[in-house]
C-alpha positions as semicolon CSV with decimal commas, in nm:
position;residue;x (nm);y (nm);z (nm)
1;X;0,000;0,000;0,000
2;X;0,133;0,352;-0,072
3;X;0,088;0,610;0,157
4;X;-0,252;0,721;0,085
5;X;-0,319;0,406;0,174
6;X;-0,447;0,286;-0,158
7;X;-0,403;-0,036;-0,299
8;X;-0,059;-0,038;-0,538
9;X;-0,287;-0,224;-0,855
10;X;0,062;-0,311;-1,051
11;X;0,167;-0,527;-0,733
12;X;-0,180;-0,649;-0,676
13;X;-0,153;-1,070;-0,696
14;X;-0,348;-1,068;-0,960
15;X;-0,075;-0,948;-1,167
16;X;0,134;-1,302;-1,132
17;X;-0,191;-1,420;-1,342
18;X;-0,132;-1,139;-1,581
19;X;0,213;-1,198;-1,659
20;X;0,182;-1,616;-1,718
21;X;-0,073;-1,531;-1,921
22;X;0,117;-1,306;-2,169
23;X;0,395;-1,527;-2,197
24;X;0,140;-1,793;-2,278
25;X;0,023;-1,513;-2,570
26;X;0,334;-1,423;-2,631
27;X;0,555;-1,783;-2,671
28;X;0,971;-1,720;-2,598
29;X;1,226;-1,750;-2,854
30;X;1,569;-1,735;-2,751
31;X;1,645;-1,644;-3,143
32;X;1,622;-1,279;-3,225
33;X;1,338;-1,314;-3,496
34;X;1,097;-1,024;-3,681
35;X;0,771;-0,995;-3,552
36;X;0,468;-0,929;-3,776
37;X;0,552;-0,558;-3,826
38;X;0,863;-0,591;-3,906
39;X;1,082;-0,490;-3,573
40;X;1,354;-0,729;-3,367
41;X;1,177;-0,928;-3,163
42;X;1,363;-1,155;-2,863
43;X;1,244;-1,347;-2,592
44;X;0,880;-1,282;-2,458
45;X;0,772;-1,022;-2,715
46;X;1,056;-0,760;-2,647
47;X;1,101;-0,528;-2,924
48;X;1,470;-0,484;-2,974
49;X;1,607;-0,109;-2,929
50;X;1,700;0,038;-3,303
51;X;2,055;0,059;-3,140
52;X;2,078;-0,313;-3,005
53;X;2,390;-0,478;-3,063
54;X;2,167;-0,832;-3,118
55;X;2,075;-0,940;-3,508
56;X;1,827;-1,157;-3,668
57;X;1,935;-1,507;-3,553
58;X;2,165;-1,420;-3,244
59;X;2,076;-1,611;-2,945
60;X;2,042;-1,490;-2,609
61;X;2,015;-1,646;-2,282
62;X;1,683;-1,707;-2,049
63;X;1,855;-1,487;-1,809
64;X;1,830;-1,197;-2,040
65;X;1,512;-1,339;-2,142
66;X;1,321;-1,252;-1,776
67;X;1,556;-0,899;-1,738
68;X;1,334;-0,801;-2,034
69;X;1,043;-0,950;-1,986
70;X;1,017;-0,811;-1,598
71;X;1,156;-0,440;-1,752
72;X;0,864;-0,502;-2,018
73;X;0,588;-0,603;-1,817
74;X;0,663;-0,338;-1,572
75;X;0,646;-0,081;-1,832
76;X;0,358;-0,191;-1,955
77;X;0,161;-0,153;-1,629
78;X;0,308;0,197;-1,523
79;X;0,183;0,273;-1,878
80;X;-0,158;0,117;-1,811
81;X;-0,209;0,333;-1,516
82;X;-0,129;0,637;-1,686
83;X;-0,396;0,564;-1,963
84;X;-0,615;0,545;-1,667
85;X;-0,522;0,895;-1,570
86;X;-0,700;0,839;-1,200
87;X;-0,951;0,613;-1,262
88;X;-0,998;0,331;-1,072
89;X;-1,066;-0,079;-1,237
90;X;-1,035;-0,387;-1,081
91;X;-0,725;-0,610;-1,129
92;X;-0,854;-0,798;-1,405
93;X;-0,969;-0,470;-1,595
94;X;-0,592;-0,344;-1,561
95;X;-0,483;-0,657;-1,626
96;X;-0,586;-0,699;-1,913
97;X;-0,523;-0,313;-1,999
98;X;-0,191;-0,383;-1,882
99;X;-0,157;-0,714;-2,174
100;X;-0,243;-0,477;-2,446
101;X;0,020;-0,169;-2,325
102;X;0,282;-0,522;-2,307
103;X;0,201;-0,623;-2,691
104;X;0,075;-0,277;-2,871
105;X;0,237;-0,055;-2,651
106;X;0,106;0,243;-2,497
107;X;0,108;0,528;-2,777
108;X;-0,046;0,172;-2,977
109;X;-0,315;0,169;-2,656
110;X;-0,394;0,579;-2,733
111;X;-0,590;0,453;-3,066
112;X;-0,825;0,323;-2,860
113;X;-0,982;0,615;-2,653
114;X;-1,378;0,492;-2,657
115;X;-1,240;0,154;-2,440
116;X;-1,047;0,365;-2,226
117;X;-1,330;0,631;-2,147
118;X;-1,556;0,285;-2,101
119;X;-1,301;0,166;-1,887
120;X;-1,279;0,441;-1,674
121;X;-1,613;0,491;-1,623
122;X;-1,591;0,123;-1,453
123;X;-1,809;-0,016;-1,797
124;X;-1,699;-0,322;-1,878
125;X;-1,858;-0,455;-2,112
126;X;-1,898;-0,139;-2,339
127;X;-1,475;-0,140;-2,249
128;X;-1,452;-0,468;-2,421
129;X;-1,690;-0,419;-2,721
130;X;-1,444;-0,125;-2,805
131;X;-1,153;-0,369;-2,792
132;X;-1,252;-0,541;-3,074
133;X;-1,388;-0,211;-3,274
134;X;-1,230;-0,056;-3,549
135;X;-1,208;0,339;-3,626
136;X;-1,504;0,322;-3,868
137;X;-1,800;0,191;-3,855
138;X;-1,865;-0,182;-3,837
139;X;-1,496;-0,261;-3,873
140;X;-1,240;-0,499;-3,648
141;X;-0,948;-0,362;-3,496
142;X;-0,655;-0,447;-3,618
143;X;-0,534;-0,570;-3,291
144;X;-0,848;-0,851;-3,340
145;X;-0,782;-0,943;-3,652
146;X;-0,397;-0,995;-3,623
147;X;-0,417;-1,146;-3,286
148;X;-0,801;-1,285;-3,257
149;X;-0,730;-1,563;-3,002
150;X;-0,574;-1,296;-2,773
151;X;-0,821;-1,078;-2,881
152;X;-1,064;-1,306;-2,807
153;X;-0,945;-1,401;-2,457
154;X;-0,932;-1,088;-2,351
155;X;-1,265;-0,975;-2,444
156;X;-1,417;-1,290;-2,245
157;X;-1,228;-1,170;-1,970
158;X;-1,351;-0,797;-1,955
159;X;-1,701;-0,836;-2,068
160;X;-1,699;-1,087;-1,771
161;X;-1,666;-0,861;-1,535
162;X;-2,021;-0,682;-1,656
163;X;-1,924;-0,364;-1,542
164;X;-1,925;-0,397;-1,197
165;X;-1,791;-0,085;-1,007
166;X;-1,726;-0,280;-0,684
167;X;-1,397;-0,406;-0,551
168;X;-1,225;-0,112;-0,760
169;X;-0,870;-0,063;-0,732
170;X;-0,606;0,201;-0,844
């Protein structure tokens, strides 16, 4: 607890859930390998700096492996709390905020401002119909369509949650 004595939602236990499940999403490959846009990709999902020493086909180590994914992840939910800008969600909801900061990033998270203002109204469901949403009318995200199973999973889990409001966390 921090000393407003709110909960700390990135060390909430939930969060040990969170991260096995993105490296279930996300597979590991000790080979440095391009992703599906193009950029170095090592380990569990981390995009190589432009400046990184490493090369398609270098190998690394599983201790460098969990340095990067534990710098990643962490990232990722210091970035979900700022697209929450004060709001509070329960673990799951910033859980799964928190998976799609890890694989889109968070400037890649900004494109989709109807789920966060559904999300930070505590509404669930309407959160998680804008997940799968495109910009125009009637159209998938691209995050659904080149991920769906993810996509798909994490939908279940927020519209799940029907909106509730209690047990909120920040």
């Amino acid at each position: 607890m921090d000393i407003n004595n709110k909960i700390d939602i990135i060390n909430d236990p939930h969060m040990e859930q969170v991260k096995e499940r993105i490296k279930k999403h996300e597979g590991k490959k000790n080979q440095v390998y391009k992703d599906t846009e193009g950029y170095l990709t090592v380990g569990i999902g981390y995009k190589l700096p432009k400046n990184s020493e490493l090369k398609e086909n270098d190998y690394v180590d599983d201790a460098f492996v969990e340095e990067k994914f534990k710098e990643t992840f962490l990232t990722a939910a210091q970035g979900a709390k700022r697209l929450l800008n004060g709001a509070t969600v329960k673990p799951e909801a910033f859980g799964v905020l928190t998976e799609m900061v890890f694989q889109m990033g968070e400037q890649g998270m900004s494109k989709f401002p109807t789920m966060l203002k559904h999300l930070r109204a505590g509404d669930t469901t309407k959160a998680a119909n804008e997940m799968l949403k495109g910009s125009k009318e009637g159209t998938p995200s691209k995050w659904s369509l080149q991920t769906p199973n993810r996509a798909m999973a994490l939908y279940n889990i927020m519209v799940n949650l029907k909106g509730d409001n209690n047990g909120m966390m920040e």
